[in-house]
Backbone as XML, in Angstrom:
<?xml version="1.0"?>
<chain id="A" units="angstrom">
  <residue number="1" name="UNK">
    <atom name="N" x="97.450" y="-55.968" z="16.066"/>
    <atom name="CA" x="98.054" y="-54.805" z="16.697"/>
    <atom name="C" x="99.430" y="-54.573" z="16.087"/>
  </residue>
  <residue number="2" name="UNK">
    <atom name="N" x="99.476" y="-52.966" z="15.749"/>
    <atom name="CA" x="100.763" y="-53.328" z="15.578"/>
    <atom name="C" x="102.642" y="-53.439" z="15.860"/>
  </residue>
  <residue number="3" name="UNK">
    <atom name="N" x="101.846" y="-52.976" z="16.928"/>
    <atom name="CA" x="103.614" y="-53.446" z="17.836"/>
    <atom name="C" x="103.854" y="-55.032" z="17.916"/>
  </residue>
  <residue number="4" name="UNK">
    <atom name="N" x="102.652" y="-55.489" z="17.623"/>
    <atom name="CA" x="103.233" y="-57.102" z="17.772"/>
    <atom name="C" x="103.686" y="-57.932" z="15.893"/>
  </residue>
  <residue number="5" name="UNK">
    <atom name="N" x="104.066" y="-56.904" z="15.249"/>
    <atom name="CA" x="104.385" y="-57.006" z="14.127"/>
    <atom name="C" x="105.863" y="-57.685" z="13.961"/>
  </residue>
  <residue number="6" name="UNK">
    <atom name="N" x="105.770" y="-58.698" z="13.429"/>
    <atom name="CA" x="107.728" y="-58.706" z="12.705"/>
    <atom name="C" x="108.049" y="-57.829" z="11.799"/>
  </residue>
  <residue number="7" name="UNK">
    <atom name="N" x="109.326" y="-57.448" z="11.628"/>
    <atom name="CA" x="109.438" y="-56.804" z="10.732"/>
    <atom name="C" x="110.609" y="-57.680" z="9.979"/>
  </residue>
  <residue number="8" name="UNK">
    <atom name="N" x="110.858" y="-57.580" z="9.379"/>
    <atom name="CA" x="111.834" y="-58.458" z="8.524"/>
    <atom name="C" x="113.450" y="-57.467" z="8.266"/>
  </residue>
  <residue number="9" name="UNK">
    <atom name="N" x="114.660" y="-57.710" z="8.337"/>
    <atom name="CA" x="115.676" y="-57.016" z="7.831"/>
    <atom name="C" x="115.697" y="-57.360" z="6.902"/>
  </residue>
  <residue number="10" name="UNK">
    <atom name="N" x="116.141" y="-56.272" z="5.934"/>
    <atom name="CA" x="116.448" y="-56.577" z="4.279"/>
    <atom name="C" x="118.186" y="-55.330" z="4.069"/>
  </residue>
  <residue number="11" name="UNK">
    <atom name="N" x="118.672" y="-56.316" z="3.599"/>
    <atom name="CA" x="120.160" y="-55.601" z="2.753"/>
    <atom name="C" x="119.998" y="-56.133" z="1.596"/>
  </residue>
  <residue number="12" name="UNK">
    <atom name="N" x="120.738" y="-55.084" z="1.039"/>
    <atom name="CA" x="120.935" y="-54.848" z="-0.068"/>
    <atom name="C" x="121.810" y="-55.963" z="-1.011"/>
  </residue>
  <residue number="13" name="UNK">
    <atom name="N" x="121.759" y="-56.754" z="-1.751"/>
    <atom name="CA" x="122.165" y="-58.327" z="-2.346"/>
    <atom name="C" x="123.005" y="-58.330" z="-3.403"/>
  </residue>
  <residue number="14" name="UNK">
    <atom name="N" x="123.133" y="-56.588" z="-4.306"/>
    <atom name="CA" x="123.966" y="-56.410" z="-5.161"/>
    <atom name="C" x="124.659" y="-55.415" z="-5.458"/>
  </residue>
  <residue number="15" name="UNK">
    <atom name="N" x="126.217" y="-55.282" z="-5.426"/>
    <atom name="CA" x="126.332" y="-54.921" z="-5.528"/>
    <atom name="C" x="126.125" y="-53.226" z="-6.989"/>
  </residue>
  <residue number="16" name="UNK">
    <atom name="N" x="126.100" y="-52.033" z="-5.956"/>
    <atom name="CA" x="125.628" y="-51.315" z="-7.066"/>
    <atom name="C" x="126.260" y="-50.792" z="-8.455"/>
  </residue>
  <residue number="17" name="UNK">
    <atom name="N" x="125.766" y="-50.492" z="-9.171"/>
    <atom name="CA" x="126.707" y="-49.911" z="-10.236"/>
    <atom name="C" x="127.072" y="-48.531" z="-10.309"/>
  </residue>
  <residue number="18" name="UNK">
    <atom name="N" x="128.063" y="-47.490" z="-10.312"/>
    <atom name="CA" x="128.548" y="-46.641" z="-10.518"/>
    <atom name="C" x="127.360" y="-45.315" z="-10.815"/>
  </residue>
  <residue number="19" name="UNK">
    <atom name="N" x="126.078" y="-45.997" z="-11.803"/>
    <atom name="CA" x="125.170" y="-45.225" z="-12.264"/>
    <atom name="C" x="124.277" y="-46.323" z="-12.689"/>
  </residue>
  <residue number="20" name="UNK">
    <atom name="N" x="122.816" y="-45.840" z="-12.464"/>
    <atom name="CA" x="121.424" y="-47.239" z="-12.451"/>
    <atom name="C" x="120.388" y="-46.066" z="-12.827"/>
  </residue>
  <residue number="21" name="UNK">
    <atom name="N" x="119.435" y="-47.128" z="-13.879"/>
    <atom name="CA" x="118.442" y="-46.535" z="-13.988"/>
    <atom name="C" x="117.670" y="-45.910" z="-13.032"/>
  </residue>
  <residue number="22" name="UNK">
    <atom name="N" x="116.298" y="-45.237" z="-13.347"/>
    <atom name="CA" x="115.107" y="-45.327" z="-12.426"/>
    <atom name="C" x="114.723" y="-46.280" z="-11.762"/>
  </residue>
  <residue number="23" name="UNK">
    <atom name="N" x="114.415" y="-46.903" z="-12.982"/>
    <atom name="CA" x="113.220" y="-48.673" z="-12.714"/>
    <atom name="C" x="114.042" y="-49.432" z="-11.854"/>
  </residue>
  <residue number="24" name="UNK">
    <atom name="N" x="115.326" y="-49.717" z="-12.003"/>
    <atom name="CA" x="116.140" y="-49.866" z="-11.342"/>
    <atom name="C" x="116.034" y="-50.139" z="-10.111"/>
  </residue>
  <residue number="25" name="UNK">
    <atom name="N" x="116.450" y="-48.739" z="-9.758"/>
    <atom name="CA" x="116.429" y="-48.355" z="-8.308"/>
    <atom name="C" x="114.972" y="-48.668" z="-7.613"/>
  </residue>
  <residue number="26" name="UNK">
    <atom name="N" x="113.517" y="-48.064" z="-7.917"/>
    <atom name="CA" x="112.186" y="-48.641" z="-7.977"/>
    <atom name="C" x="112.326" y="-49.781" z="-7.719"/>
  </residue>
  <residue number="27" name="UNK">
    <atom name="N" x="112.909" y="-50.669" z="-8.093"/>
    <atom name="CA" x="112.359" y="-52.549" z="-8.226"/>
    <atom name="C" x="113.211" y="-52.769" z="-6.740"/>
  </residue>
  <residue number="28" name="UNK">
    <atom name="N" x="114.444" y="-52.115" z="-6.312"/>
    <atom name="CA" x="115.525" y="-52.564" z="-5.149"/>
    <atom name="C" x="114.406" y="-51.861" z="-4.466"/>
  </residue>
  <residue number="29" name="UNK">
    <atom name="N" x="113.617" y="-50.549" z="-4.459"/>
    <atom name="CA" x="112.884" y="-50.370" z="-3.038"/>
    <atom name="C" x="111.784" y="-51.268" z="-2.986"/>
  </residue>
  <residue number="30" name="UNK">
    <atom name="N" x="111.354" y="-51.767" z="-3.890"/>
    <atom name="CA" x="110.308" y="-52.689" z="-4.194"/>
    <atom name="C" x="110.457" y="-54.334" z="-3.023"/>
  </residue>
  <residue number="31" name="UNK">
    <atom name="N" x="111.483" y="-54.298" z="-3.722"/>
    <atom name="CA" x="112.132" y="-55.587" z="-2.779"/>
    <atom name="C" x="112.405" y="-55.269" z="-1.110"/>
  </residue>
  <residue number="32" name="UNK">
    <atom name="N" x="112.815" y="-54.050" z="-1.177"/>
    <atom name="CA" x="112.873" y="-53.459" z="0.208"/>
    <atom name="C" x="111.683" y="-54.143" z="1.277"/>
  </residue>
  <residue number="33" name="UNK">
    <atom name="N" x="110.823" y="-52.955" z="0.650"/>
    <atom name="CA" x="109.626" y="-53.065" z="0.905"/>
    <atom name="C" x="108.730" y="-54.232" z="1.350"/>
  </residue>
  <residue number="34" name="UNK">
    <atom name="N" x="108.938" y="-55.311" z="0.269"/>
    <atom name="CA" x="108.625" y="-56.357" z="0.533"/>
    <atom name="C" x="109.103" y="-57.277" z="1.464"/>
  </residue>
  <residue number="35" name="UNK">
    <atom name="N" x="110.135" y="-57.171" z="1.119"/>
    <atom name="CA" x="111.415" y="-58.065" z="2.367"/>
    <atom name="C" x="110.521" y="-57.462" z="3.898"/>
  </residue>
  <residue number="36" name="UNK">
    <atom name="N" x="110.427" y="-56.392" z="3.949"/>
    <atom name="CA" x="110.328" y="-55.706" z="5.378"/>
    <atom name="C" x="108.794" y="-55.998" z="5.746"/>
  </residue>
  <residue number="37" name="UNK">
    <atom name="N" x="107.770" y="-55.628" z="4.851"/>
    <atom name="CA" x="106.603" y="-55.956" z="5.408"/>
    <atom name="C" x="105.884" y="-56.977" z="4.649"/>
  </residue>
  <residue number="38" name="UNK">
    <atom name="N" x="106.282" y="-58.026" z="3.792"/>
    <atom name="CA" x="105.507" y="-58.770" z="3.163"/>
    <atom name="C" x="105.483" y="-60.083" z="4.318"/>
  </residue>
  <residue number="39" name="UNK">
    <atom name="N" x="105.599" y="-59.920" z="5.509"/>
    <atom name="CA" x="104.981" y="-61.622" z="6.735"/>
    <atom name="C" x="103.761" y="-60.629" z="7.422"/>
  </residue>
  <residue number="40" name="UNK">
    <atom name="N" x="103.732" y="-59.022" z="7.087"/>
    <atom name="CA" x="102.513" y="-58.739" z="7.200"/>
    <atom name="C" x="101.378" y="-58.876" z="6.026"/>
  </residue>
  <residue number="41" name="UNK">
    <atom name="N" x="101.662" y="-58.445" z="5.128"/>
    <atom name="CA" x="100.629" y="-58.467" z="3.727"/>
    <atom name="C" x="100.152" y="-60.650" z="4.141"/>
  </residue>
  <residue number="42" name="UNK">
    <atom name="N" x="101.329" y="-61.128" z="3.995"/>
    <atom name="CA" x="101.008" y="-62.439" z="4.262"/>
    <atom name="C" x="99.616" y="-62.977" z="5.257"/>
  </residue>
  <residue number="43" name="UNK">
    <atom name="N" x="99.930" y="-62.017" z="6.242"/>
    <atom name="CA" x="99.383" y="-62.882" z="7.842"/>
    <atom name="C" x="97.955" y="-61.789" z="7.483"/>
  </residue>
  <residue number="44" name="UNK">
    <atom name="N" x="97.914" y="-61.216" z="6.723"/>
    <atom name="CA" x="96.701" y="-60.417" z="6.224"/>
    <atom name="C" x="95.416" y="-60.699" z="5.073"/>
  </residue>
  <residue number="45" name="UNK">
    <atom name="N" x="96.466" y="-61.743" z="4.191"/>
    <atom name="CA" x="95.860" y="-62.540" z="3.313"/>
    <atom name="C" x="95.540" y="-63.895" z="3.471"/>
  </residue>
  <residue number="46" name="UNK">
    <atom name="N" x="96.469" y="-64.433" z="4.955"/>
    <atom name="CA" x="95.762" y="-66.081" z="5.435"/>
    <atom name="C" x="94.563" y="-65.246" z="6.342"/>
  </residue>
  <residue number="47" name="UNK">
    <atom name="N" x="94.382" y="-64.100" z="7.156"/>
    <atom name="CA" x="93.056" y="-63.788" z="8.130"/>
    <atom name="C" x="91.496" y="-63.681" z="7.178"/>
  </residue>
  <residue number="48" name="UNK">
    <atom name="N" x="92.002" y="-63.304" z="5.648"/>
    <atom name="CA" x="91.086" y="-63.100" z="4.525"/>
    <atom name="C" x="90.750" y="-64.303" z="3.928"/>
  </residue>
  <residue number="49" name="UNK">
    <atom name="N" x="91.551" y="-65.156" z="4.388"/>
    <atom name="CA" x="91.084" y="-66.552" z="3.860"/>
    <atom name="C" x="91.551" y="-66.726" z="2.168"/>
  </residue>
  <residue number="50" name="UNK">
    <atom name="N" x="92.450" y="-65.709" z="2.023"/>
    <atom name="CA" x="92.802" y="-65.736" z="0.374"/>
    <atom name="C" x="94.487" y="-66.701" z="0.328"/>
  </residue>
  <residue number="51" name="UNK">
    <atom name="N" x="94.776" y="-66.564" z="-0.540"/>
    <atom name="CA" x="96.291" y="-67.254" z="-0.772"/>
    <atom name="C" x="97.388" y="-66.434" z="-0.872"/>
  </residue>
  <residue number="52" name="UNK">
    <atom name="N" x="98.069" y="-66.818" z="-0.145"/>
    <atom name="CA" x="99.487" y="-65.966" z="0.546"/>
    <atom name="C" x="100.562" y="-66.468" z="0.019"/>
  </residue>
  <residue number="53" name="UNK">
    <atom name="N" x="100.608" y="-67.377" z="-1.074"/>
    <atom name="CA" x="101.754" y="-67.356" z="-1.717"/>
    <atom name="C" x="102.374" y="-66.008" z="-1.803"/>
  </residue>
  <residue number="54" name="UNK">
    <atom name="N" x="104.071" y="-66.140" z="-2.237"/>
    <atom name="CA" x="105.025" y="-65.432" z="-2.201"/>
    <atom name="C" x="104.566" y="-64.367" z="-2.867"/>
  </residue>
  <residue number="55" name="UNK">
    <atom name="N" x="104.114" y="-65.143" z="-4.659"/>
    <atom name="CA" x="103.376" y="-64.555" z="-5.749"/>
    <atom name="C" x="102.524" y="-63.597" z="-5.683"/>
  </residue>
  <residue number="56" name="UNK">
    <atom name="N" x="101.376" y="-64.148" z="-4.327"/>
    <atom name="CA" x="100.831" y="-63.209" z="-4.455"/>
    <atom name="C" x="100.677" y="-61.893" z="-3.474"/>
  </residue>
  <residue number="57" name="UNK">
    <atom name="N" x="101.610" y="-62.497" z="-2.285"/>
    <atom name="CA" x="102.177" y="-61.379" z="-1.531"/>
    <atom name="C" x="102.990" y="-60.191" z="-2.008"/>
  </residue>
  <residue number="58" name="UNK">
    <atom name="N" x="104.359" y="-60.644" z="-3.241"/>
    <atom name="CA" x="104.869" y="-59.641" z="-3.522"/>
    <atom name="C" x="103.749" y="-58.720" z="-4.419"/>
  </residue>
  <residue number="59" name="UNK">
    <atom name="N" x="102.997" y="-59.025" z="-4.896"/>
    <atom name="CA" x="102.144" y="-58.961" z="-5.840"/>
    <atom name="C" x="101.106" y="-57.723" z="-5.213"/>
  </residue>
  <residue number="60" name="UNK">
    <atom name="N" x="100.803" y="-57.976" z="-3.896"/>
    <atom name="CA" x="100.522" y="-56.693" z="-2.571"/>
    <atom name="C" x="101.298" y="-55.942" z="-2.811"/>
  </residue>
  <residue number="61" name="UNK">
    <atom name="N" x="102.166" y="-56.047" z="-2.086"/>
    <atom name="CA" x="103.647" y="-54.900" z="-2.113"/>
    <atom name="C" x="103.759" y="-54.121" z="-2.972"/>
  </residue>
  <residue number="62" name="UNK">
    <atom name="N" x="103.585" y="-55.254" z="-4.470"/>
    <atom name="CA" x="103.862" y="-54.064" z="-5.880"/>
    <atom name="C" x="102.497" y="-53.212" z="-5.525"/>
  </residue>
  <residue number="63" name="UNK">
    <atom name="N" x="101.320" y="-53.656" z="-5.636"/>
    <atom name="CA" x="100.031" y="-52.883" z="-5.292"/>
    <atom name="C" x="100.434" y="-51.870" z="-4.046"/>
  </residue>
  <residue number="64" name="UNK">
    <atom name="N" x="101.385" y="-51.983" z="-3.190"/>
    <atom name="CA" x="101.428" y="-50.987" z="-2.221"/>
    <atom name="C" x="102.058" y="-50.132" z="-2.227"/>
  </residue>
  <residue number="65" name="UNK">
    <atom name="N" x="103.115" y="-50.405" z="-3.042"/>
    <atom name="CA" x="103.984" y="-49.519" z="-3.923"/>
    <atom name="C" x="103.288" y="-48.915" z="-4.991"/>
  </residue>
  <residue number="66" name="UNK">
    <atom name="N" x="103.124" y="-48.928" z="-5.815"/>
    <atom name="CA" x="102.044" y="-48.237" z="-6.443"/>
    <atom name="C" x="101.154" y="-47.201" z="-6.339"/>
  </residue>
  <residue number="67" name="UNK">
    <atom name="N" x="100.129" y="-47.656" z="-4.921"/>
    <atom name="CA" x="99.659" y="-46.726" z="-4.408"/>
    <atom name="C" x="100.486" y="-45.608" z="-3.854"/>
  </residue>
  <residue number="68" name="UNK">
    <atom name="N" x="101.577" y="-45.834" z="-3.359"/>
    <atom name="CA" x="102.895" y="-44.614" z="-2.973"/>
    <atom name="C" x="103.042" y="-43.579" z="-3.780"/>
  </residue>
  <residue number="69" name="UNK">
    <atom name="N" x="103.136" y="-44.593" z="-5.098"/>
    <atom name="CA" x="103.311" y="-43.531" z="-6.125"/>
    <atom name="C" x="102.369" y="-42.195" z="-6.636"/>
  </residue>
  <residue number="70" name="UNK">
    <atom name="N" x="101.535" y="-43.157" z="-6.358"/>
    <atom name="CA" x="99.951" y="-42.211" z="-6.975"/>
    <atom name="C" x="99.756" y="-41.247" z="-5.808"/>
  </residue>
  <residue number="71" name="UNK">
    <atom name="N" x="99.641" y="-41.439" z="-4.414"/>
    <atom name="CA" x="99.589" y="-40.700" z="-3.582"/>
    <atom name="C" x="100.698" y="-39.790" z="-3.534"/>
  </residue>
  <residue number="72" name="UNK">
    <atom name="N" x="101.877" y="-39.805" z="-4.034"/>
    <atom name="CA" x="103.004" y="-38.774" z="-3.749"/>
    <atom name="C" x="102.293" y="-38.128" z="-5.168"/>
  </residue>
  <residue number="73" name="UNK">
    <atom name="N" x="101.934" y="-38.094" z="-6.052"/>
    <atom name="CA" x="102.106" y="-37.704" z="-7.610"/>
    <atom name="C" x="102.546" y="-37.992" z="-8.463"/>
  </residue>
  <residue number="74" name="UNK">
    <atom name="N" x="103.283" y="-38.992" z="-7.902"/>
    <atom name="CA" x="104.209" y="-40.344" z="-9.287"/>
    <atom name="C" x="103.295" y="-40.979" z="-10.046"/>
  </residue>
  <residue number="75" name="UNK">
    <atom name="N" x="104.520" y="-41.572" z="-10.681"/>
    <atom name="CA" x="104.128" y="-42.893" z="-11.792"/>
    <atom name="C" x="105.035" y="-44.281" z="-11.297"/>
  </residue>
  <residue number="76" name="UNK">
    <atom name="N" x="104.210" y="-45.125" z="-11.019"/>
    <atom name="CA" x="105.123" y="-46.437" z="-10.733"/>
    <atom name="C" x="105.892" y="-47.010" z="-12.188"/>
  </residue>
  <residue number="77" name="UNK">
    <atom name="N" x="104.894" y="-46.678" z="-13.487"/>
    <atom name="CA" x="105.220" y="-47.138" z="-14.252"/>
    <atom name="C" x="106.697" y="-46.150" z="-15.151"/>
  </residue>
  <residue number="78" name="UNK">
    <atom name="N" x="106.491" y="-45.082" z="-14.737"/>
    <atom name="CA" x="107.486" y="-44.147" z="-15.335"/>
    <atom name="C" x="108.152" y="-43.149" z="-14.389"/>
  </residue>
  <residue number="79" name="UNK">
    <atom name="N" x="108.118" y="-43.845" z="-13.045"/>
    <atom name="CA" x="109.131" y="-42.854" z="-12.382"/>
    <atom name="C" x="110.220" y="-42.170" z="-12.949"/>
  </residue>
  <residue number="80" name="UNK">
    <atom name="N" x="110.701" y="-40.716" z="-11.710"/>
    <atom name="CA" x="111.580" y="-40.133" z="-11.619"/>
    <atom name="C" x="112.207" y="-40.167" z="-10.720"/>
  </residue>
  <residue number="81" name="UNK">
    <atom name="N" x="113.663" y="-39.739" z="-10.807"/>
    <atom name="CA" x="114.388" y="-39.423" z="-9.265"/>
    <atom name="C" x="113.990" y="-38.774" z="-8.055"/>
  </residue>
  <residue number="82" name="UNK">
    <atom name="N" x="113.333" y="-37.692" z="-8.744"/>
    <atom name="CA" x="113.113" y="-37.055" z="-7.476"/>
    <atom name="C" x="111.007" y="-37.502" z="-6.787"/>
  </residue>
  <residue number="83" name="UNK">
    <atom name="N" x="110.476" y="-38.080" z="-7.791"/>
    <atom name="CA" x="109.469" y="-39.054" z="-7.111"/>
    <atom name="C" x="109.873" y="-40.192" z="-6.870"/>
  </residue>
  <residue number="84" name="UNK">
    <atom name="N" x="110.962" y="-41.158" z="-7.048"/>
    <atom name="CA" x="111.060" y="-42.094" z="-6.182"/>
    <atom name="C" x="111.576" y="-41.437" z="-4.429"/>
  </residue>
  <residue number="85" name="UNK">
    <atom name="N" x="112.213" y="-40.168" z="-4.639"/>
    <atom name="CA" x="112.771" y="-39.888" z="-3.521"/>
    <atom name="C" x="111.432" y="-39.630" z="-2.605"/>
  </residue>
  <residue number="86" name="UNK">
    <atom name="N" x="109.979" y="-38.811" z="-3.109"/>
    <atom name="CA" x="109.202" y="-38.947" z="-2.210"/>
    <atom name="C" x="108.345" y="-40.164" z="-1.927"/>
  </residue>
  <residue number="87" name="UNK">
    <atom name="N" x="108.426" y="-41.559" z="-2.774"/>
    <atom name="CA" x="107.810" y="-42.641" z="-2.163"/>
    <atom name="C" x="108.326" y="-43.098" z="-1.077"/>
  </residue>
  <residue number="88" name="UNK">
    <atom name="N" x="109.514" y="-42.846" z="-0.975"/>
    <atom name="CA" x="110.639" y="-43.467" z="0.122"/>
    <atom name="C" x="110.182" y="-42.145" z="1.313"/>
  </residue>
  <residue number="89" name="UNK">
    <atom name="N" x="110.153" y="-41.458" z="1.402"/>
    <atom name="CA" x="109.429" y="-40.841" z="2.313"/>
    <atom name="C" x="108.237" y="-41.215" z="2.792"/>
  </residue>
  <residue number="90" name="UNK">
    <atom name="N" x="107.236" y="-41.061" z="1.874"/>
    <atom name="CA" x="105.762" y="-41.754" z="2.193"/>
    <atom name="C" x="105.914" y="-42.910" z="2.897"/>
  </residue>
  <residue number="91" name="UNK">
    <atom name="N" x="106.726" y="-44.068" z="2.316"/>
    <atom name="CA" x="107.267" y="-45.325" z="2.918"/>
    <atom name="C" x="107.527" y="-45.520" z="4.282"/>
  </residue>
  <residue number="92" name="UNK">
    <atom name="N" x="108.546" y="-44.263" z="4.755"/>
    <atom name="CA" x="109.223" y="-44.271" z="5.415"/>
    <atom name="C" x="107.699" y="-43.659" z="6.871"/>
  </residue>
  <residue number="93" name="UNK">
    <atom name="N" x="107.156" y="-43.003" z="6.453"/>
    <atom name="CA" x="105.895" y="-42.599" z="7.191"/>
    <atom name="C" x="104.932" y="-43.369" z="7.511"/>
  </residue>
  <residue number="94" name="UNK">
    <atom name="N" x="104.471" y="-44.199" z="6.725"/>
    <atom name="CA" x="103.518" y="-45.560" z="6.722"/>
    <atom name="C" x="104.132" y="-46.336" z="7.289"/>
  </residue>
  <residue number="95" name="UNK">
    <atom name="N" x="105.436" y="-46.655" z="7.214"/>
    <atom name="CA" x="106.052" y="-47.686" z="8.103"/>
    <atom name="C" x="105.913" y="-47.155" z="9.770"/>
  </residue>
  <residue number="96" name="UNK">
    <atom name="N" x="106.115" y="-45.933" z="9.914"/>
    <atom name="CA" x="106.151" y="-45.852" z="11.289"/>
    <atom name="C" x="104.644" y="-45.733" z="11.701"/>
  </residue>
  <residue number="97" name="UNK">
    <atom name="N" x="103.440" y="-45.348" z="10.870"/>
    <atom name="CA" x="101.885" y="-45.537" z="11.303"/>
    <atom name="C" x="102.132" y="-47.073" z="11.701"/>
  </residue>
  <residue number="98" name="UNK">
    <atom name="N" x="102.381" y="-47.835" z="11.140"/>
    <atom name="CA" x="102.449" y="-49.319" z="11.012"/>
    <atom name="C" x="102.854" y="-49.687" z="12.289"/>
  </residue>
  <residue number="99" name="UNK">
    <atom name="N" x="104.757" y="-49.228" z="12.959"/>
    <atom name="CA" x="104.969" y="-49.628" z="14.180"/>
    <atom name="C" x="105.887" y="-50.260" z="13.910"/>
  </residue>
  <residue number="100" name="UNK">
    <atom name="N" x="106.340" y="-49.797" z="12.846"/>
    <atom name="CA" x="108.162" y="-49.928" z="12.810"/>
    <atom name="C" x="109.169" y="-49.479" z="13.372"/>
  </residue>
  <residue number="101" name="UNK">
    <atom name="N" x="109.598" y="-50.246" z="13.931"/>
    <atom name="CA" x="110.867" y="-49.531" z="14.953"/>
    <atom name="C" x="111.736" y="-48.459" z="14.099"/>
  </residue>
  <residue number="102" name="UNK">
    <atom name="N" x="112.266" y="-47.468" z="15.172"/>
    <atom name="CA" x="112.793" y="-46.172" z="14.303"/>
    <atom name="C" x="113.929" y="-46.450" z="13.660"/>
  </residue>
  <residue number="103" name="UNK">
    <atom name="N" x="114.597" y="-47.644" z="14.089"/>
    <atom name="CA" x="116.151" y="-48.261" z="13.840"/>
    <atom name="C" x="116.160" y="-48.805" z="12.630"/>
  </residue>
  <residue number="104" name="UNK">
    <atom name="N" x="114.806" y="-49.794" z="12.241"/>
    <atom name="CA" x="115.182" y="-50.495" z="11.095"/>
    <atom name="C" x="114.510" y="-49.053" z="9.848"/>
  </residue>
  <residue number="105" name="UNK">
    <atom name="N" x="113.387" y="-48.282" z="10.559"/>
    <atom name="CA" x="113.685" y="-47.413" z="8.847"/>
    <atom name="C" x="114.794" y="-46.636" z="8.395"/>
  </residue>
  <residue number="106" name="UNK">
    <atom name="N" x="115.290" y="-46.014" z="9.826"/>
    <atom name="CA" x="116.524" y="-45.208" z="9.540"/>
    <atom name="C" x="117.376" y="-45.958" z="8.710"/>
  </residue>
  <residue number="107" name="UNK">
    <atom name="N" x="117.646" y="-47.392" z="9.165"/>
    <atom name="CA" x="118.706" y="-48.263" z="8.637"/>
    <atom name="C" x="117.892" y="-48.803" z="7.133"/>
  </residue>
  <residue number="108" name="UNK">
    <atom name="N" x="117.191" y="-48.695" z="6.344"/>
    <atom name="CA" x="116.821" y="-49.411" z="5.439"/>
    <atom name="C" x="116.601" y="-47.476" z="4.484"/>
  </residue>
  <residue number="109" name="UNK">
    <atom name="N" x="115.745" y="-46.809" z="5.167"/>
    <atom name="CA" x="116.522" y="-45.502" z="4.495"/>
    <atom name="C" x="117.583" y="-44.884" z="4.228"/>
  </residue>
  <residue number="110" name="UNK">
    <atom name="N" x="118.758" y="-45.540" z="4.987"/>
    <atom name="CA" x="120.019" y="-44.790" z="4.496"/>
    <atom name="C" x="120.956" y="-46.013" z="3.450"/>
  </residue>
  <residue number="111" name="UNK">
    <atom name="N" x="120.426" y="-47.132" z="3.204"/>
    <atom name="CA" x="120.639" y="-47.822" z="1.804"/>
    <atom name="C" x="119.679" y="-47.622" z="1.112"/>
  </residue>
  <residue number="112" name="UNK">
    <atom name="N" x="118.417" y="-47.390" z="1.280"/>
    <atom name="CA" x="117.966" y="-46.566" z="0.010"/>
    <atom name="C" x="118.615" y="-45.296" z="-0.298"/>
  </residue>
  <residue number="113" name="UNK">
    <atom name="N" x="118.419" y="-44.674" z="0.040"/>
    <atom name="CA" x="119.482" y="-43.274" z="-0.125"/>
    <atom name="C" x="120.596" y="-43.533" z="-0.995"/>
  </residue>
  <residue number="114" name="UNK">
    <atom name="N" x="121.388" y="-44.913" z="-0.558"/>
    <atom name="CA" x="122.577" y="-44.951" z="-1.404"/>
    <atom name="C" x="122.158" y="-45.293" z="-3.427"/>
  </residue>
  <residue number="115" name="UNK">
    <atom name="N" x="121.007" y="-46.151" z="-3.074"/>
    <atom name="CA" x="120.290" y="-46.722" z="-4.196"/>
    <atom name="C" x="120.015" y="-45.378" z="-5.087"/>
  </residue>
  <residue number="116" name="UNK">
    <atom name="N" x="119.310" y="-44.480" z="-4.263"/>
    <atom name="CA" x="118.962" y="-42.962" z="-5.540"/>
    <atom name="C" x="119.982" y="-42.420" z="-5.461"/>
  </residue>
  <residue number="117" name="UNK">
    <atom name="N" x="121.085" y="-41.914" z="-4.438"/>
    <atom name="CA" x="122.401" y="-41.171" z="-5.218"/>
    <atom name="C" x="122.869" y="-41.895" z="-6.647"/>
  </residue>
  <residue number="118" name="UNK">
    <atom name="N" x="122.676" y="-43.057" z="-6.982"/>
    <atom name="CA" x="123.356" y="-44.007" z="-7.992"/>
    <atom name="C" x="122.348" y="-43.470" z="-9.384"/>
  </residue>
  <residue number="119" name="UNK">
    <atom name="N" x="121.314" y="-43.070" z="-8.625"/>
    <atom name="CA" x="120.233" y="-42.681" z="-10.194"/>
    <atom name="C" x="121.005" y="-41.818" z="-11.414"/>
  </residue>
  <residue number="120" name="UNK">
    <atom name="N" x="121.035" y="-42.201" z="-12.259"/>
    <atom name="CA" x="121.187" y="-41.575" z="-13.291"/>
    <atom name="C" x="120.449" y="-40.279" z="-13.526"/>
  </residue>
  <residue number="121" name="UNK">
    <atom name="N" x="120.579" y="-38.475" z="-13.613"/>
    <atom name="CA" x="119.889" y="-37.468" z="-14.278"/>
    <atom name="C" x="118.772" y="-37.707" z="-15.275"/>
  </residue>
  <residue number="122" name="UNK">
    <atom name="N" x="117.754" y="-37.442" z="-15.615"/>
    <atom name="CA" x="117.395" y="-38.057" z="-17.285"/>
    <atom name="C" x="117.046" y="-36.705" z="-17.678"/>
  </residue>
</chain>
């Protein structure tokens, strides 16, 4: 069920730079992402009877990320600014199907936010 979900807090671990790639920014929501719902992908892959190493949990995440991409019209492999801006939306939507409290996306969307103002134009 999923109100009986943890969710994990995740901040941000480095400071940013002035101006950051795409991929960049991508890999910090990546980690986001993971930080926040990978003790679910986990508790999903011990019920499957498969292996829940870290490895292969983040390894979900990237797969769930991914799919974000493809479903918004992105490329995980060659994002843009303004498609990372709609995975983080999609994100931000799936998290609340999921039963994420409204506090931690608001709060994990408005440091992402800070992450794509930092994007570089290309």
């Amino acid at each position: 069920m999923a109100r009986d979900r943890a969710f994990r807090e995740w901040r941000l671990q480095e400071v940013l730079p002035a101006e950051m790639d795409v991929v960049s920014a991508r890999d910090i929501v990546l980690d986001c992402f993971y930080t926040v719902h990978g003790a679910h992908f986990e508790a999903t892959k011990t019920q499957l009877g498969v292996s829940a190493d870290e490895k292969r949990v983040r390894q979900s995440a990237k797969g769930a990320l991914r799919l974000a991409f493809r479903h918004t019209g992105g490329s995980f492999d060659a994002p843009t600014k303004m498609q990372l801006e709609k995975v983080i939306d999609y994100l931000d939507e799936q998290s609340r199907s999921w039963g994420t409290p409204e506090e931690v996306i608001r709060k994990h969307r408005a440091e992402l936010q800070r992450v794509v103002a930092r994007v570089r134009e290309s």
